[in-house]
C-alpha positions in Angstrom: 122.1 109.2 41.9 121.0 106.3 44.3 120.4 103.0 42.8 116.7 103.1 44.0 116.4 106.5 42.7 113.5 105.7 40.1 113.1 102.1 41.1 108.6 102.8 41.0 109.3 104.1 37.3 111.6 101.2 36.0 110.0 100.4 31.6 108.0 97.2 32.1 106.7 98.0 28.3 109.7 97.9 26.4 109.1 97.1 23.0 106.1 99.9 22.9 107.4 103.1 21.5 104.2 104.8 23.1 104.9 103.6 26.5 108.6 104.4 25.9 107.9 107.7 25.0 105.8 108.6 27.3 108.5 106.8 30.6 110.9 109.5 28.8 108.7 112.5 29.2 107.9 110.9 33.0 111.5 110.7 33.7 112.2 114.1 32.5 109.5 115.6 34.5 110.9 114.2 37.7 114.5 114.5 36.9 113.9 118.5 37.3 115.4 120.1 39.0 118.1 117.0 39.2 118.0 117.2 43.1 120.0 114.5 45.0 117.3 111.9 46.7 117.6 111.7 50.3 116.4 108.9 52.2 115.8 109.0 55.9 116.3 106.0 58.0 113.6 104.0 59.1 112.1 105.0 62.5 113.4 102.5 64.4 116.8 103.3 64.2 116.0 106.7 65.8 116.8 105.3 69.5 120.0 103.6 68.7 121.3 106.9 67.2 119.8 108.8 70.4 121.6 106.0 72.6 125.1 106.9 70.8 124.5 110.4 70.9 123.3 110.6 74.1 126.5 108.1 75.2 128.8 110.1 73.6 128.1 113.4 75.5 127.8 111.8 78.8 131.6 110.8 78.2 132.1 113.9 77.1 131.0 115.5 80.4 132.8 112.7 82.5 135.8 113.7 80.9 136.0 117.0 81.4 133.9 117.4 84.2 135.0 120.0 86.9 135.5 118.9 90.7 132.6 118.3 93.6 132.6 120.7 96.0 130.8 118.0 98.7 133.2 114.8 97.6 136.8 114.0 97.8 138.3 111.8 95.6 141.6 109.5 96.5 143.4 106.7 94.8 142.5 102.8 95.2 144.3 101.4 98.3 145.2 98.0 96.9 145.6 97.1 100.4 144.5 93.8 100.6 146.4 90.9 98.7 146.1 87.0 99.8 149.0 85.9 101.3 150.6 82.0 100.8 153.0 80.6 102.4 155.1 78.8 99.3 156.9 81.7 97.2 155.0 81.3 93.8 157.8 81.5 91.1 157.5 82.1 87.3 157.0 78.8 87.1 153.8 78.4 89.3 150.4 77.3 88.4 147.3 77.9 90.4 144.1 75.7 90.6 141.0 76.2 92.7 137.3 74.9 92.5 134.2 76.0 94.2 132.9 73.5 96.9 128.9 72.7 95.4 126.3 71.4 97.2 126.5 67.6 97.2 129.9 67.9 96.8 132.9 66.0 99.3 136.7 66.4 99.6 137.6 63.5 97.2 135.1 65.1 94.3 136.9 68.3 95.0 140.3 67.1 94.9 139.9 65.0 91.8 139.0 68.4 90.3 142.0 69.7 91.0 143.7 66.8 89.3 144.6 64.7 92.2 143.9 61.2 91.8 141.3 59.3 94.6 144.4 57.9 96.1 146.1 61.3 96.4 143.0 62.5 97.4 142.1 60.0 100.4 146.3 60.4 101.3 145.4 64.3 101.6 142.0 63.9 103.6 143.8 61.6 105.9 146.5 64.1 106.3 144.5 66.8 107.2 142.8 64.9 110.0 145.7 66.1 112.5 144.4 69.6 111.7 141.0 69.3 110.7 138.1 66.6 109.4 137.6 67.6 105.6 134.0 66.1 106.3 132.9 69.3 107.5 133.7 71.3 104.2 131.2 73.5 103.3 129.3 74.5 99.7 130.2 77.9 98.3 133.7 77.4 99.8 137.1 76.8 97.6 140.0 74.5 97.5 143.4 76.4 96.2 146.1 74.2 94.3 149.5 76.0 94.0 152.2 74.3 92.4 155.9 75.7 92.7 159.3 74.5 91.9 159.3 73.7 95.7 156.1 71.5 95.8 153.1 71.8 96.1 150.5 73.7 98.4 146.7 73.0 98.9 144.6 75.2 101.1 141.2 75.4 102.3 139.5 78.5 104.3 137.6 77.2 107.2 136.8 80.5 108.5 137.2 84.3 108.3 140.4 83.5 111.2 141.9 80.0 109.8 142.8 78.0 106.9 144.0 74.4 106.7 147.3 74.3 105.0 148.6 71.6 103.5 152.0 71.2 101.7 154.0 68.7 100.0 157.5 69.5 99.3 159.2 68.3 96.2 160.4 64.7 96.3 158.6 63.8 99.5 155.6 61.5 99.6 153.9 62.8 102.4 151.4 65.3 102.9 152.4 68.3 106.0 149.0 69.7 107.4 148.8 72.6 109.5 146.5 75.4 110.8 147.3 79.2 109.4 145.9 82.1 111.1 144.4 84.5 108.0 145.3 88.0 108.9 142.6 90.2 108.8 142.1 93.7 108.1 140.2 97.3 109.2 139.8 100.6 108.1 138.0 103.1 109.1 135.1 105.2 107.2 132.9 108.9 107.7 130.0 108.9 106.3 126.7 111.4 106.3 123.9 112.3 104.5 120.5 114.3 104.9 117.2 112.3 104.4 115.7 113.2 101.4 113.5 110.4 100.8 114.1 107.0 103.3 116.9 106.7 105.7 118.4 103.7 103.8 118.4 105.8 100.2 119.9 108.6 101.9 122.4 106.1 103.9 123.5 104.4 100.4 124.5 107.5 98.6 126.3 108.1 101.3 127.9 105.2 100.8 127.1 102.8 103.7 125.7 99.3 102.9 122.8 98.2 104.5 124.0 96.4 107.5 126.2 99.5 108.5 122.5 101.6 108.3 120.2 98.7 110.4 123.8 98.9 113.1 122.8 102.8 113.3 118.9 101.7 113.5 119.7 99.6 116.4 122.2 102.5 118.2 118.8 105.3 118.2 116.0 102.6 118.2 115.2 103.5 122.2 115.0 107.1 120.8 113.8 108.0 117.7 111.1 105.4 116.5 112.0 104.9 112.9 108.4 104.3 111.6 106.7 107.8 113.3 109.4 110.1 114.3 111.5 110.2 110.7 111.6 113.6 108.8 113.2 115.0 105.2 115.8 117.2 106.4 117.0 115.1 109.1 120.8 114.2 109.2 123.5 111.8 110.0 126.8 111.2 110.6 128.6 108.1 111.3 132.0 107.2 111.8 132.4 103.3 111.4 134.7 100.5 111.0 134.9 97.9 108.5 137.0 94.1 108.5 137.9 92.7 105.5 139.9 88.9 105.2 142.9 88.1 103.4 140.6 87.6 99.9 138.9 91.2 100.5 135.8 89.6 101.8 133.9 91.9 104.3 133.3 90.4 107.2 131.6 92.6 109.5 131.4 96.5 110.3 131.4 98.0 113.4 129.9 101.8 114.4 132.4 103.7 116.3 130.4 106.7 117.1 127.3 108.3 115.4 125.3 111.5 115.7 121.5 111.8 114.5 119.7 115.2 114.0 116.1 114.2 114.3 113.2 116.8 113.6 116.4 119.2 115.2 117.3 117.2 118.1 120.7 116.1 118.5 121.5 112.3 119.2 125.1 111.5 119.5 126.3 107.6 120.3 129.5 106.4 120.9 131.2 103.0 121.6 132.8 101.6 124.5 134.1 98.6 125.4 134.0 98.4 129.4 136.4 96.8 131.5 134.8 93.7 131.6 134.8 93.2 128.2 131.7 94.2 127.6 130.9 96.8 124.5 127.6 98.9 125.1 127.0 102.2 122.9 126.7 105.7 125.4 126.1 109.2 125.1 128.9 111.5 125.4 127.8 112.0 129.1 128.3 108.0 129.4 125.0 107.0 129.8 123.1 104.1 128.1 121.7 104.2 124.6 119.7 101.4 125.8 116.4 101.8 127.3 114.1 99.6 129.1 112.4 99.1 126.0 112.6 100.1 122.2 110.6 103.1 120.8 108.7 100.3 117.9 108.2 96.6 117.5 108.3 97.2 113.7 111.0 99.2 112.0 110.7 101.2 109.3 106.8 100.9 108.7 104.2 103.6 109.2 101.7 104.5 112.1 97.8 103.8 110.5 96.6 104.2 113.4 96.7 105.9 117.3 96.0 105.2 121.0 92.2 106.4 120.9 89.5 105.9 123.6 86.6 106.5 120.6 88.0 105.1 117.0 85.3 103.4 114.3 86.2 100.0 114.0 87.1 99.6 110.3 85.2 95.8 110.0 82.6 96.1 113.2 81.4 99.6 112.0 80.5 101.1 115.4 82.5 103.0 117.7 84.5 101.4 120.3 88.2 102.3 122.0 91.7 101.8 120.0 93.7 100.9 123.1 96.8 100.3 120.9 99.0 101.7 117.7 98.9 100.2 114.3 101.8 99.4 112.6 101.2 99.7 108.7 103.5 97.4 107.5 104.2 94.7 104.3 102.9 90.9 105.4 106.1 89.4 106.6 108.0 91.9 108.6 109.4 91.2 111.5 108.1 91.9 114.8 110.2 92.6 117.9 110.0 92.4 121.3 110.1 95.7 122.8 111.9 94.2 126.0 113.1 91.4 128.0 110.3 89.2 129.7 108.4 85.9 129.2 105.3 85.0 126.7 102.3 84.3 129.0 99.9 83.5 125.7 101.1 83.0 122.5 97.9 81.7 119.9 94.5 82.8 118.6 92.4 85.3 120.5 89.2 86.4 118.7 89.6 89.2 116.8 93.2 89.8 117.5 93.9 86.5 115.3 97.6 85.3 116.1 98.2 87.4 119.3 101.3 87.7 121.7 101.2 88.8 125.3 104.8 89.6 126.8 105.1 89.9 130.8 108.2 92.1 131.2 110.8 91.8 134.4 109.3 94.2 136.3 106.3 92.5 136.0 104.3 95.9 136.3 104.5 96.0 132.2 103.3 93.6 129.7 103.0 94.2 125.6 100.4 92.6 123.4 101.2 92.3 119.6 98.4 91.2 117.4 96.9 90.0 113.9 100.2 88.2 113.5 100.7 86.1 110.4 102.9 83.6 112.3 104.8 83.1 115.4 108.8 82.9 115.2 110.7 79.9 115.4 110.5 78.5 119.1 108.0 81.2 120.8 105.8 79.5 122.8 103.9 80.3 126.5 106.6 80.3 129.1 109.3 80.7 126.6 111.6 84.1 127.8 112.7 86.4 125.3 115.4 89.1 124.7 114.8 93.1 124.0 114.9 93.2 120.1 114.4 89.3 119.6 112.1 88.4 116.4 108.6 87.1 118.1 106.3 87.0 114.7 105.4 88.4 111.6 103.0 91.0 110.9 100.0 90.0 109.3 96.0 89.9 108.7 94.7 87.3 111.1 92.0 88.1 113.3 89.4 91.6 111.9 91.9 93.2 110.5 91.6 95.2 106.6 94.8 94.8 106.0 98.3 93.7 106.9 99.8 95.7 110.3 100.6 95.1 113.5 98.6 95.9 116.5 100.6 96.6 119.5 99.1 97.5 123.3 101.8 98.2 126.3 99.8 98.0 129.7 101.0 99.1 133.1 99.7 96.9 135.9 97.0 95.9 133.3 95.9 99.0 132.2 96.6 99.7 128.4 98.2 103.1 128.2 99.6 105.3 124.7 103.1 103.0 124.1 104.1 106.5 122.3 104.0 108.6 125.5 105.9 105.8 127.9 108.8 107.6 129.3 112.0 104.9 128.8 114.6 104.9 131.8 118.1 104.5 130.6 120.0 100.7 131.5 123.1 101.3 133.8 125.6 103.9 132.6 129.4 104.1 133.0 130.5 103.1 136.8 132.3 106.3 137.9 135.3 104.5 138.2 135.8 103.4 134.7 134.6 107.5 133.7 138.5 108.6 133.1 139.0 105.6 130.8 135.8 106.4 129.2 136.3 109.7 128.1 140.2 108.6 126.7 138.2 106.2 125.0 135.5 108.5 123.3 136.6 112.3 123.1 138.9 111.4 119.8 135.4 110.1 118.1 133.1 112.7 119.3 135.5 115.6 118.2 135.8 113.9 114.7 131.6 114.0 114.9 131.9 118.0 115.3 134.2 118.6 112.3 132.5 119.1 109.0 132.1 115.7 107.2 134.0 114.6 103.9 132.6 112.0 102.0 135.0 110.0 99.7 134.5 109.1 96.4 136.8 105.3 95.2 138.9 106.6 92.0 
């Protein structure tokens, strides 16, 4: 029986045969029918055991889970292993620190356990190859010593490192450039849009630069903010550089197909003879368009080109010669195309308003109730198709954070989302041949089915 079994009927009257007595005929009573006591745990242990339990059968599962029909699993390539110059024998010992901010060479070093005048013999050094003024914070110094001597390096970039070496019973310090090797694979992924493009695009298992690249590709086509659909599709075939240390440096989209609201988009890239790389359609024709779809990506349309609209502030009827832009305070605006600011500042109820003269000079753009300008915009100051020109904000009568953007043809404002865009130049006919060498291997690896692969 537990110890606490009858801990609330314990004899405080001992000495009193009546009290006794009647504890015995108490304790009797409650012993029947000599039934084991069971005490339940207190209540808030109920979610650890639920954690455990719940734990336990996902492992279960994991483990004998059967296969995915929609994803292919293949072993780890451990592909990618930092290479040194100096053979490290059994005997080695490697050092690094992490360059902080404030931090110089001689600090660094004397981490390492150089002393300052090993440490100004090494900076000196390295001034054939490189000033060790210029390190940078978040960057490492490597110590490697060997039975041959010992190494120190330093990464200035994702291409070199500064090597310097000093062999055993020598007093002087070697210093050299290295190039780092760097290295590429390539990657299929696709997905359906089930709830935002960049969701959909990270279960597919791209990261987010790899899905604004793709943005950018379609941008003079599908307008990311109006145009975007559940049950639309992608497929992207890309490439992605790593360094010698596994660090990503950049990813680069090969070719890409979009099914938008069932309309095909397919892009693919080529680098022209000139050295040039543009992305084309499989006809070899320009993904890029006078100018982009949006000045805002991935925000929502509050409201349309109108001649009659109530004004949400004034109250009375008047024309909506623009779109609005829902979108958080902050985001960046673009310019839709190349040209020159002719008025960048307040205007009225437009707030913090930009007017764009484009190279034609037939168009111009207007993009209002900013909540700053960018860095250097300016009246007279010419800007690039896609360059960053403000912030949407409030300024001006406006309810609530959007932008408000106007595209007018020889002065007349006209619907920006019925402006037909003409293509840039296309392939020249006689780079076509070379073209299609180029592309076909891509675009027929965009028609097979896709297979998306799962790390082990």
């Amino acid at each position: 029986m537990p110890k606490n079994f009858n801990h609330d009927f314990s004899d405080k009257s001992a000495g009193t045969s009546r009290n006794t007595s009647r504890t015995a005929q108490k304790s009797r009573r409650l012993s029947l029918p000599s039934l084991p006591r069971f005490q339940l745990p207190r209540p808030g242990l109920f979610p650890v055991f639920g954690a455990l339990i719940g734990f336990a059968f996902i492992m279960l599962l994991i483990s004998t889970g059967g296969d995915d029909v929609n994803a292919r699993s293949q072993p780890h390539e451990e592909w990618i292993t930092p290479e040194l110059t100096l053979t490290a024998g059994s005997g080695s010992h490697i050092n690094q620190t992490r360059l902080q901010s404030g931090d110089n060479a001689v600090s660094a070093l004397m981490r390492l356990d150089f002393d300052r005048t090993t440490s100004h013999n090494i900076i000196t050094a390295a001034n054939t190859s490189y000033q060790l003024r210029n390190i940078r914070a978040g960057k490492s110094f490597k110590r490697i010593d060997t039975d041959n001597g010992v190494e120190l390096s330093y990464n200035i970039d994702a291409l070199q490192r500064l090597q310097l070496t000093l062999p055993k019973g020598q007093s002087d310090w070697q210093s050299k450039l290295v190039k780092r090797e760097v290295y590429s694979r390539q990657h299929m992924s696709a997905g359906t849009i089930e709830d935002s493009l960049f969701s959909s695009a990270a279960r597919a298992g791209m990261d987010q630069r790899t899905t604004m690249n793709l943005v950018d590709i379609f941008a003079w086509d599908i307008d990311f903010a109006r145009d975007m659909r559940n049950g639309d599709s992608f497929q992207v075939i890309y490439e992605e550089r790593f360094d010698d240390e596994g660090r990503t440096l950049e990813s680069s989209i090969l070719a890409a197909r979009f099914v938008n609201q069932g309309k095909e988009f397919l892009a693919v890239r080529y680098e022209q003879a000139d050295g040039k790389v543009n992305y084309f359609d499989p006809e070899g024709k320009s993904m890029r368009k006078a100018y982009l779809k949006a000045p805002v990506k991935f925000s929502r349309i509050s409201s349309t080109f109108k001649l009659k609209r109530l004004h949400p502030v004034l109250g009375y009827t008047r024309a909506h010669r623009g779109v609005d832009y829902a979108s958080p305070s902050g985001t960046p605006v673009h310019a839709i195309g190349d040209g020159y600011i002719t008025f960048s500042g307040w205007k009225n109820g437009y707030g913090r308003f930009i007017e764009i003269r484009h190279n034609n000079r037939n168009h111009s753009t207007a993009y209002a109730h900013l909540l700053r300008f960018a860095n250097g915009i300016k009246n007279g100051t010419r800007v690039r198709q896609g360059q960053v020109i403000g912030y949407v904000g409030m300024s001006g009568l406006a309810t609530g954070p959007h932008l408000h953007f106007e595209f007018r043809s020889r002065g007349v404002a006209v619907n920006p989302l019925t402006i037909k865009h003409p293509p840039a130049q296309p392939v020249v006919a006689t780079e076509k041949q070379r073209f299609e060498q180029k592309t076909t291997p891509y675009l027929s690896q965009l028609q097979q089915s896709p297979i998306q692969y799962a790390w082990d």
